[in-house]
N, C-alpha and C positions, 0 to 999 in steps of 0.2 A: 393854762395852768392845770397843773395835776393833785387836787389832792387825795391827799393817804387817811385821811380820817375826814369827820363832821368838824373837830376843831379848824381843822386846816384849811377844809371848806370854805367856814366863812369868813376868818380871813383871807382867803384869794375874793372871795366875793365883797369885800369890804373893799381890798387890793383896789380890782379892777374897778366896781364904783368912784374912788378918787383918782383913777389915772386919765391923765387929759392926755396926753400923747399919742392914740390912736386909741384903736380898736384890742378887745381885751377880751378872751373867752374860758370860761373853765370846763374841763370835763366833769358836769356832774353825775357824781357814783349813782349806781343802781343800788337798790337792797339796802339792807338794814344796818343803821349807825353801827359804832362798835362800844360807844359809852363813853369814850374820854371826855377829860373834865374839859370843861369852855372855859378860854380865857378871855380877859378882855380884848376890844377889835385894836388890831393895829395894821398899817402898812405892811404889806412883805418887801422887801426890796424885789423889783425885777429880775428875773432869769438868774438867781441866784439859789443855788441848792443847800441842803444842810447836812453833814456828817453825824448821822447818828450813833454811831458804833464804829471804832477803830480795832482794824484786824490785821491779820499778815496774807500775802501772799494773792488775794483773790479778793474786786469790789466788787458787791452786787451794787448796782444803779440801777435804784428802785423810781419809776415813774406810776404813782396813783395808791390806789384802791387795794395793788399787793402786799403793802407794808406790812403787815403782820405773818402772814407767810414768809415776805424777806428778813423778817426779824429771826425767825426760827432756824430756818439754814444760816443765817449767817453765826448765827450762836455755835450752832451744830458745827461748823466748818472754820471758827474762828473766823470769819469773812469781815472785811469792815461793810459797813452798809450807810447806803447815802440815798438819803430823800432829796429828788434830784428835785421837783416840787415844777418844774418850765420845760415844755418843751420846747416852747420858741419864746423870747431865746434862750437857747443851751445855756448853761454855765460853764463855757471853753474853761476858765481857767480851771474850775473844777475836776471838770473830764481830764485835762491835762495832768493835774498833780494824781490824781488817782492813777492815772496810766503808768507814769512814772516809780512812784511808789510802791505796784502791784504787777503780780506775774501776768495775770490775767483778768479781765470785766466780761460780769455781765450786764448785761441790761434786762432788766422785767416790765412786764405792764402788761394789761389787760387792755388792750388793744392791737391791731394787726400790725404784726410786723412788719411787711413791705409797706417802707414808707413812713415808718412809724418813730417813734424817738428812739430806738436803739439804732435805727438806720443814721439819724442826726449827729447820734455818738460817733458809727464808724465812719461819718464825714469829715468831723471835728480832728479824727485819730488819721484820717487821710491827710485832712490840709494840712495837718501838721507832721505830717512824715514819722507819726510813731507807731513802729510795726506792734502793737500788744495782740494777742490774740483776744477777741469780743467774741460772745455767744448771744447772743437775742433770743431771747425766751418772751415770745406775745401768742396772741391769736394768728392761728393758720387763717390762709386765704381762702376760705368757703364759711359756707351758710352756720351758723350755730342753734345747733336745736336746742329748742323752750327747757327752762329748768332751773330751780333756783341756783345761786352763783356758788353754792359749794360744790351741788353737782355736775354745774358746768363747767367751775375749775378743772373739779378732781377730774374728770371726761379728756380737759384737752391738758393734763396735764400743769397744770397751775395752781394744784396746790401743794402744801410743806413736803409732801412726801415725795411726789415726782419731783419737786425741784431741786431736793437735796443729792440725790445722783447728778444732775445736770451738771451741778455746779459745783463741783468735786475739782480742787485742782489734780491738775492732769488732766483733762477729757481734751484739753489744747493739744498733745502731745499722741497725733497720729498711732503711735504704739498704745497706747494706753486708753484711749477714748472707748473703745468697743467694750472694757471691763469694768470702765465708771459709769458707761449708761447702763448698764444689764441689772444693777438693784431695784 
């Protein structure tokens, strides 16, 4: 389980305490809450995501701790934006209708990309033979120097401002990609 804030936190942590069917883990975030209000504990359903924001053209699927940076470009960009909340398991039918519906996905997260759930995504987009083009926006594969996590976003690229070029529709479109990352 991934969450995007302290609320969502402790519901997956409330989650996985009453799930008897196996084994259950959440990524718990580093650094500093963001403030949202606490609701009462409830169940989350399993590997099931939530559509935050309805856009055109281009979903970001957000995995974690980016949520608030994926909030801004997706305003920025008209983007729908989905707190995907599981990485295992996926919410296929989700990824599915997003695919459908949208010219292009991305995937975010603060964790490594090889291997990582945007990898999970373009599995989901394989076994199901839906060609969309996917961008995986995580951590590169080396060491991350010490630093708190705005400086170490903004370093690899992870936060509102790098993300908002990434995610530009058109950067799918070989012609066009070299002058949507250049902002």
């Amino acid at each position: 389980m991934t969450p995007s804030d302290e609320n969502e936190c402790r519901q997956m942590l409330f989650t996985g305490y009453h799930y008897n069917d196996g084994p259950t883990a959440v990524r718990y975030p580093r650094g500093n809450a963001q403030g949202v209000a606490l609701t009462p504990l409830e169940k989350l359903p399993i590997g099931k995501g939530l559509v935050k924001r309805l856009g055109e053209k281009l979903a970001i699927l957000n995995f974690g701790t980016l949520m608030p940076e994926a909030a801004k470009v997706a305003e920025a960009l008209n983007a729908t934006l989905v707190d995907m909340r599981f990485v295992k398991p996926l919410d296929d039918t989700l990824i599915l209708e997003m695919a459908a519906q949208h010219e292009a996905l991305v995937t975010l997260e603060e964790n490594a990309i090889m291997g990582g759930a945007g990898s999970g995504v373009n599995e989901v987009l394989m076994a199901h033979r839906k060609p969309v083009p996917v961008l995986n926006i995580g951590l590169p594969d080396f060491f991350i120097p010490q630093g708190t996590q705005e400086e170490a976003r903004a370093e690899l690229g992870l936060d509102a401002a790098a993300l908002k070029p990434k995610s530009r529709p058109g950067w799918h479109n070989p012609l066009f990609a070299p002058a949507m990352l250049k902002e």
